[in-house]
C-alpha atoms as an extended CHARMM CRD file, in Angstrom:
* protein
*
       165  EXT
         1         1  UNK       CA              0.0000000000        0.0000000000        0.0000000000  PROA      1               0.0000000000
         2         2  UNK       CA              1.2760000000        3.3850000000       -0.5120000000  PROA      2               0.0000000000
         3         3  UNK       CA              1.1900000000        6.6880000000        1.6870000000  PROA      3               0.0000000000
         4         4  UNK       CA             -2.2600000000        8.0960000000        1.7610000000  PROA      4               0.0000000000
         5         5  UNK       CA             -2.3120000000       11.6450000000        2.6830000000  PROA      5               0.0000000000
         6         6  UNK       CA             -5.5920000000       12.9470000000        4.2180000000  PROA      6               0.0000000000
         7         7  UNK       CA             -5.5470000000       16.9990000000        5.2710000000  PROA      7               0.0000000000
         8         8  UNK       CA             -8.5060000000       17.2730000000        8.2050000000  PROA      8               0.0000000000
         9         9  UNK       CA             -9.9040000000       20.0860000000        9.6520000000  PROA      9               0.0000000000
        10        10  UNK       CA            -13.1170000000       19.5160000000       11.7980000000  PROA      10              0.0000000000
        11        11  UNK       CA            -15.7590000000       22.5930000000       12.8390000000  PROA      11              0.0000000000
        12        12  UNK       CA            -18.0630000000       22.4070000000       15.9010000000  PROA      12              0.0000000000
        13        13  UNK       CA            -20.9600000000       21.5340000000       13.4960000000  PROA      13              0.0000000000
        14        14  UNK       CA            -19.6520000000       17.9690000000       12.5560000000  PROA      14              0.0000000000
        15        15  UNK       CA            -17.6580000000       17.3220000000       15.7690000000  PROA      15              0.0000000000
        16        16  UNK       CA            -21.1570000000       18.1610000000       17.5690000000  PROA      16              0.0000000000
        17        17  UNK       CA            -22.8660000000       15.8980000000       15.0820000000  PROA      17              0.0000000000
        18        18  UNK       CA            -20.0980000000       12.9880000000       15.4720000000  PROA      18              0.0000000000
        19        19  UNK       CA            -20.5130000000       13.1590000000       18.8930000000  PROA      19              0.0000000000
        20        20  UNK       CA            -24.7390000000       12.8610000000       19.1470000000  PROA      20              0.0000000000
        21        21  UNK       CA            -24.5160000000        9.7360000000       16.9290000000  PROA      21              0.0000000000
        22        22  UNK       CA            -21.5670000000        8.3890000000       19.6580000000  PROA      22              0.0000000000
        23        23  UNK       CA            -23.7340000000        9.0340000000       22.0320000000  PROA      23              0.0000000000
        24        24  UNK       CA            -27.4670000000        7.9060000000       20.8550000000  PROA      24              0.0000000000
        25        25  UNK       CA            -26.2790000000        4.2330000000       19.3340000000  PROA      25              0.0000000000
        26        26  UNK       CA            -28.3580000000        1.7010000000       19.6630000000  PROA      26              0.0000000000
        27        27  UNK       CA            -27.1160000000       -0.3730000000       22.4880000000  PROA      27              0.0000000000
        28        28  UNK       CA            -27.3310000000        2.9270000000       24.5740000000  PROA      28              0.0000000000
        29        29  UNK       CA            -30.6130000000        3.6620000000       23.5820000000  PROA      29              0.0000000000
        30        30  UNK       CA            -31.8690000000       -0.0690000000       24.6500000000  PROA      30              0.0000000000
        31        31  UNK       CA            -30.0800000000        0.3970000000       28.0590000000  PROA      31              0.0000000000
        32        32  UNK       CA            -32.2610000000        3.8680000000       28.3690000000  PROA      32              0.0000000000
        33        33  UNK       CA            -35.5060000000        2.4490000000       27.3960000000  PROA      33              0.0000000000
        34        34  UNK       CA            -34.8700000000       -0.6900000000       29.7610000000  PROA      34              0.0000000000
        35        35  UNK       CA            -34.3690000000        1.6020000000       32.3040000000  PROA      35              0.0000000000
        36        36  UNK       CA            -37.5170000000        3.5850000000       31.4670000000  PROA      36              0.0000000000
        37        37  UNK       CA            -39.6020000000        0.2970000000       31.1400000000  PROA      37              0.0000000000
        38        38  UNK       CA            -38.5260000000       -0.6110000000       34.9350000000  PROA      38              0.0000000000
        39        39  UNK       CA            -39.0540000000        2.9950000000       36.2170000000  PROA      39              0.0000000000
        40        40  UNK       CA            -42.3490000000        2.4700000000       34.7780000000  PROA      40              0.0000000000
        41        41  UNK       CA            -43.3300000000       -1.2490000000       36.4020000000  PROA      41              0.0000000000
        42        42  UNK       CA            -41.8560000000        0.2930000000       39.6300000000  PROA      42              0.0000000000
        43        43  UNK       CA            -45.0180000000        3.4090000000       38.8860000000  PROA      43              0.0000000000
        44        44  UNK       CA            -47.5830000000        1.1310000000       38.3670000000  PROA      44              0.0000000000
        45        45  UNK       CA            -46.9560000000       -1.4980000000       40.9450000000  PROA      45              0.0000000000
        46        46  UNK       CA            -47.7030000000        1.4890000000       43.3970000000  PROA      46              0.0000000000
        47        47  UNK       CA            -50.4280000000        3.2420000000       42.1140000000  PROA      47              0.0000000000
        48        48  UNK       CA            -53.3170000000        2.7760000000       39.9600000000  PROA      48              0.0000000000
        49        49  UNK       CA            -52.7310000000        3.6040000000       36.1720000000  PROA      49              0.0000000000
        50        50  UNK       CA            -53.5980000000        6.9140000000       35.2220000000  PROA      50              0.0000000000
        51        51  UNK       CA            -52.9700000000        8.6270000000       31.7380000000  PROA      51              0.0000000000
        52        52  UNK       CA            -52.4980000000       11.8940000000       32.9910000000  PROA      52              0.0000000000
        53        53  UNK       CA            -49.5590000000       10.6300000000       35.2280000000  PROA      53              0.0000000000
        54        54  UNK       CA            -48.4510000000        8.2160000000       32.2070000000  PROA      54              0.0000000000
        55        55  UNK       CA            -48.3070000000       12.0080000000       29.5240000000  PROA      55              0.0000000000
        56        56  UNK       CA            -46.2100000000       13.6330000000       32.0660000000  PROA      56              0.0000000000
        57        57  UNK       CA            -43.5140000000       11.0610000000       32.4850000000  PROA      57              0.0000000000
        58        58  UNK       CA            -43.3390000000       11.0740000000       28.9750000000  PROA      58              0.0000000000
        59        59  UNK       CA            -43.2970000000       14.8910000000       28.4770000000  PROA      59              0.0000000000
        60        60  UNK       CA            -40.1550000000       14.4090000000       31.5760000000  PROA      60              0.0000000000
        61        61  UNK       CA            -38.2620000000       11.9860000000       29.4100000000  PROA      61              0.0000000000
        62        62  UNK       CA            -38.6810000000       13.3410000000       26.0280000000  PROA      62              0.0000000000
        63        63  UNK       CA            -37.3420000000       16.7460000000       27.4710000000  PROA      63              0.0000000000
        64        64  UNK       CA            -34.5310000000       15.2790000000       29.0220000000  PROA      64              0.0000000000
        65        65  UNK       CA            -33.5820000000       12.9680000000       25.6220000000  PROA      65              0.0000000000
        66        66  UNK       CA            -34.8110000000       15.5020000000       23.4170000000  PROA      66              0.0000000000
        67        67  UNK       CA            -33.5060000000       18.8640000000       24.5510000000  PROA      67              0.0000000000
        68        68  UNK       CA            -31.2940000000       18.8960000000       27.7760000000  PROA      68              0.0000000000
        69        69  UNK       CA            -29.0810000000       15.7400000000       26.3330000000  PROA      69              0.0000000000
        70        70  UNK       CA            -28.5070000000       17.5030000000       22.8870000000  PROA      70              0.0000000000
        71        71  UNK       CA            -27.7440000000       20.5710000000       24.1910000000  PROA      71              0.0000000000
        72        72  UNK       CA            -25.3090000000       19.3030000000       26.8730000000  PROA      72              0.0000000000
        73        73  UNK       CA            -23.3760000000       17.3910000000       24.3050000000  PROA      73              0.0000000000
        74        74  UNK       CA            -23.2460000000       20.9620000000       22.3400000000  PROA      74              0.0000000000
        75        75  UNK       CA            -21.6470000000       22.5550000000       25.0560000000  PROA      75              0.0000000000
        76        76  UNK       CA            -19.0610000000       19.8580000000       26.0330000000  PROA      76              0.0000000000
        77        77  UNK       CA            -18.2540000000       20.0110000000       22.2090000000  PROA      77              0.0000000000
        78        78  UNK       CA            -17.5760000000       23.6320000000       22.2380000000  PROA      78              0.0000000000
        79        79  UNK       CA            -15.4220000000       23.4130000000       25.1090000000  PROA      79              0.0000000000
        80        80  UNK       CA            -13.5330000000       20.5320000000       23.7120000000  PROA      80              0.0000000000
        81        81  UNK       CA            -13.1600000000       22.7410000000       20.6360000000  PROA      81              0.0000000000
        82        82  UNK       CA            -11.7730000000       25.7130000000       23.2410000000  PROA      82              0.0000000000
        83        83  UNK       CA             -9.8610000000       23.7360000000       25.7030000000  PROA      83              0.0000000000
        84        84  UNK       CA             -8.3110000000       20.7980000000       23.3010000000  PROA      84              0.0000000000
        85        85  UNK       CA             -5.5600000000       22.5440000000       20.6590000000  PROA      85              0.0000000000
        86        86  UNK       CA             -5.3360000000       19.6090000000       18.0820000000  PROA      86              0.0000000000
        87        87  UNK       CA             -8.7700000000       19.2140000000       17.3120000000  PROA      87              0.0000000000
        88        88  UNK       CA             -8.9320000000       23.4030000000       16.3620000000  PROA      88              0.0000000000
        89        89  UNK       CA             -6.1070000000       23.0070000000       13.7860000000  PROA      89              0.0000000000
        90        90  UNK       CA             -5.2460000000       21.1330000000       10.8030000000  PROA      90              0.0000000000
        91        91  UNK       CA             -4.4550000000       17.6880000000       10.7320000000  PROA      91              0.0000000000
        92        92  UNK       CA             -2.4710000000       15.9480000000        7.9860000000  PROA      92              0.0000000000
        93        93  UNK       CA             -3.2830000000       12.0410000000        8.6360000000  PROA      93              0.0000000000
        94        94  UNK       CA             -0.6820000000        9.6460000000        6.4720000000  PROA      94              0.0000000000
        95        95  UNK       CA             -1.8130000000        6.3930000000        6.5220000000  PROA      95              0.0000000000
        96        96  UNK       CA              0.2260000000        3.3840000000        5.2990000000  PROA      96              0.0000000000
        97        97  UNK       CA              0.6810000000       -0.8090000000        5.6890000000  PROA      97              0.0000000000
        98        98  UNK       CA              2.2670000000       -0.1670000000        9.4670000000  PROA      98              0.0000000000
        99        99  UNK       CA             -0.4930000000        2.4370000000       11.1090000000  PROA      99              0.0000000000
       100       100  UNK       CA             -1.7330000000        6.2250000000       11.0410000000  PROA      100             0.0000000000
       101       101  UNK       CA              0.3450000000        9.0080000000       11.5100000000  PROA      101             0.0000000000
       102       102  UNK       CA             -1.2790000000       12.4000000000       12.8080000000  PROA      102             0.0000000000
       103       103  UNK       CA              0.5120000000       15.7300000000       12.5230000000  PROA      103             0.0000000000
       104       104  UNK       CA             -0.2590000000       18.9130000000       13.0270000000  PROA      104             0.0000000000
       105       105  UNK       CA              0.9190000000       22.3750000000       14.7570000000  PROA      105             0.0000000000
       106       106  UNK       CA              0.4850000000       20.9540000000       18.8230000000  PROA      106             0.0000000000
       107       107  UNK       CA              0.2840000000       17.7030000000       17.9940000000  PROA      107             0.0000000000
       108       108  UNK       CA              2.7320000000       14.8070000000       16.0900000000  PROA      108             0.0000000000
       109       109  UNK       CA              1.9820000000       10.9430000000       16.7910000000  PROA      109             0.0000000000
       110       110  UNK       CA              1.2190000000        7.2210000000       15.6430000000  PROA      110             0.0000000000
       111       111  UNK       CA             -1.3990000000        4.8380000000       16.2560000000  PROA      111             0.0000000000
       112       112  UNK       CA             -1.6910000000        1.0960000000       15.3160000000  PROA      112             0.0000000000
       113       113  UNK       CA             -4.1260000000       -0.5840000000       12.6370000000  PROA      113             0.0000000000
       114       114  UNK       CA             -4.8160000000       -3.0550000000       15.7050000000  PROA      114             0.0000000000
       115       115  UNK       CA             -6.5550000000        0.0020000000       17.4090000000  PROA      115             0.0000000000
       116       116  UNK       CA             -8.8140000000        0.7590000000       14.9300000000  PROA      116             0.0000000000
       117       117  UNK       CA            -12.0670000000       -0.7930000000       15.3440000000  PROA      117             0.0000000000
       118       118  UNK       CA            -14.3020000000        0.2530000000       12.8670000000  PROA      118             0.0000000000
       119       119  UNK       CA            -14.3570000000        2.5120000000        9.5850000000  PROA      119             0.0000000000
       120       120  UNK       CA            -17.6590000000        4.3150000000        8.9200000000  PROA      120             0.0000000000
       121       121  UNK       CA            -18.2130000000        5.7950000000        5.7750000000  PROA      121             0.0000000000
       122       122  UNK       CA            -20.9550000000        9.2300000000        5.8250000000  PROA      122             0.0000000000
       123       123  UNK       CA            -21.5570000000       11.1870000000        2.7570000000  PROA      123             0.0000000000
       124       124  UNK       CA            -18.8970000000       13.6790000000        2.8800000000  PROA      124             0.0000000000
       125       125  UNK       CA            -16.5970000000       11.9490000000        5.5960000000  PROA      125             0.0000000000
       126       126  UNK       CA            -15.0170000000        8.5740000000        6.8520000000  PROA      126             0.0000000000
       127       127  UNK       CA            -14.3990000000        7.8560000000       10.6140000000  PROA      127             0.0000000000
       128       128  UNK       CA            -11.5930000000        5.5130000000       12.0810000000  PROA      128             0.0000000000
       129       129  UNK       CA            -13.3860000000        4.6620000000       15.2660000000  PROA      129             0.0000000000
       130       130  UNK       CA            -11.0570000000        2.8360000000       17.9050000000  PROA      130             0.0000000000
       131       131  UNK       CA            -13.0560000000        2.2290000000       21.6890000000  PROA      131             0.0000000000
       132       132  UNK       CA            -12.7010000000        5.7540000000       22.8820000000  PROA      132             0.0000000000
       133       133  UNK       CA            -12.2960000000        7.8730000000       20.1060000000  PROA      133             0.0000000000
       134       134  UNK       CA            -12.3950000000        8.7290000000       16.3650000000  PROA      134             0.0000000000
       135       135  UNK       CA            -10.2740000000        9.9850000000       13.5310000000  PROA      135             0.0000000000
       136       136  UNK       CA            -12.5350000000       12.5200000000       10.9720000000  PROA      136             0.0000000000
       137       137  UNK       CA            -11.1400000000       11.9250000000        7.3290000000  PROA      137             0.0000000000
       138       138  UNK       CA            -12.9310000000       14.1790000000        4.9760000000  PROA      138             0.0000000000
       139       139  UNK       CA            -13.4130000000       13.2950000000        1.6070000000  PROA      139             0.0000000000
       140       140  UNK       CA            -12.4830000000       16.5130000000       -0.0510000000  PROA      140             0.0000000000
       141       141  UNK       CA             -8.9610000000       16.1060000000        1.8950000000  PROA      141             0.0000000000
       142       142  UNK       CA             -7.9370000000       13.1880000000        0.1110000000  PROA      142             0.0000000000
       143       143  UNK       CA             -5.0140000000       14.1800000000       -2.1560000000  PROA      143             0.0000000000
       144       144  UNK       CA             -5.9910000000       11.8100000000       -5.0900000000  PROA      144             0.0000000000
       145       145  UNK       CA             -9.5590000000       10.2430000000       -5.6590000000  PROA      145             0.0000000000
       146       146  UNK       CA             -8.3300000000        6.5110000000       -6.1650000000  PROA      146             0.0000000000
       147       147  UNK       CA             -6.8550000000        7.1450000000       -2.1050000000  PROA      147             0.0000000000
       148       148  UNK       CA            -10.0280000000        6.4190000000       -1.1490000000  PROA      148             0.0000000000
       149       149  UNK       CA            -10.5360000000        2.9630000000       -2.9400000000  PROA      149             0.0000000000
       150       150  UNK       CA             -7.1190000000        2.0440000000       -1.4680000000  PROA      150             0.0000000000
       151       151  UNK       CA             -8.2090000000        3.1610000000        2.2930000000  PROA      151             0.0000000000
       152       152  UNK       CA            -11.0630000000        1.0580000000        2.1470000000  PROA      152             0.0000000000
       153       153  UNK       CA             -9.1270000000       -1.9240000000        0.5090000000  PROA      153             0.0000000000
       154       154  UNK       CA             -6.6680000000       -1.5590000000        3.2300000000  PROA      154             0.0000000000
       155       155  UNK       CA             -9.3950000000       -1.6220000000        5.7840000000  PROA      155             0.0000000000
       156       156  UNK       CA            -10.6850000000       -4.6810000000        4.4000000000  PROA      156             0.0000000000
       157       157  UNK       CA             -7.1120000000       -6.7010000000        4.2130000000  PROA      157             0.0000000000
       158       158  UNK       CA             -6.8020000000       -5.3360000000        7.9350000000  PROA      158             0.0000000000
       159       159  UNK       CA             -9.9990000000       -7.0390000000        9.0410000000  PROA      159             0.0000000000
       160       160  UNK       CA            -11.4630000000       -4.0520000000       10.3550000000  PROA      160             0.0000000000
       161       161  UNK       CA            -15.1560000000       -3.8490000000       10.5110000000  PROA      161             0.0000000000
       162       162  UNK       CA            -16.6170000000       -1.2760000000        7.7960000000  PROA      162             0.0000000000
       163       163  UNK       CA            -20.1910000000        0.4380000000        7.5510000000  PROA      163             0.0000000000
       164       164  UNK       CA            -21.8520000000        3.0070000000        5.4860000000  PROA      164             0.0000000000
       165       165  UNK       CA            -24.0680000000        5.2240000000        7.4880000000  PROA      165             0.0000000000
């Protein structure tokens, strides 16, 4: 395999969305409506059913996934963008057969294939995921068009798993 060169730059926008899809997967979502389905038993074993009561603890838990969760993640984002230099300034990823390479004004270091877990492919980007973080590779940084092909053939001869989203 030869060098790819990827040039990354990430704004709040996509970070923030990145993050809310982290967050809301589906096993995460199953642990919150388990929880919600045993809140619930533990209501009704104590009282009789009512709708009224049944609205507002739905009203409660749609606010709480629907508003104050998004807008929390937001604002941890936007510090993270604040407080965290490397993720402000342009990245220049090299990948190649022995691992990734990350460089940039603060920041200058190498991570393993083995630590890559997953590569999901979006419309306009592709994320390396490993178990506590992710590497954004836009499209429009690729230096050459046929890079592209060749990260996702190296991906597959790596055995890591790969998804379109």
């Amino acid at each position: 395999m030869e060098e790819i060169k990827i040039v990354s730059d990430i704004d709040l926008k996509t970070y923030f969305n990145i993050s809310l899809r982290a967050y809301l997967k589906p096993r995460n979502m199953l642990i919150v409506v388990f929880f919600l389905m045993i809140v619930q038993y533990t209501v009704i074993i104590e009282k009789p059913f009512k709708w009224s009561s049944e609205v507002i603890f739905l009203a409660i838990f749609l606010t709480v996934y629907g508003i104050v969760l998004p807008v929390k993640i937001y604002y941890a984002c936007k510090r993270n963008m604040t407080k965290t230099p490397f993720l402000a300034e342009t990245l220049v990823y090299t990948l190649n057969n022995d691992g990734i390479e990350i460089t940039g004004d603060t920041i200058k270091t190498t991570t393993g294939w083995n630590y890559i877990d997953k590569l999901v492919e979006r419309e306009k980007y592709f994320l390396l995921r490993s178990q506590r973080s992710f590497h954004y590779l836009p499209k429009h940084g690729f230096g050459v068009k046929g890079d592209i092909a060749s990260l996702k053939e190296t991906v597959k001869a790596k055995g890591i798993k790969f998804s379109y989203k």
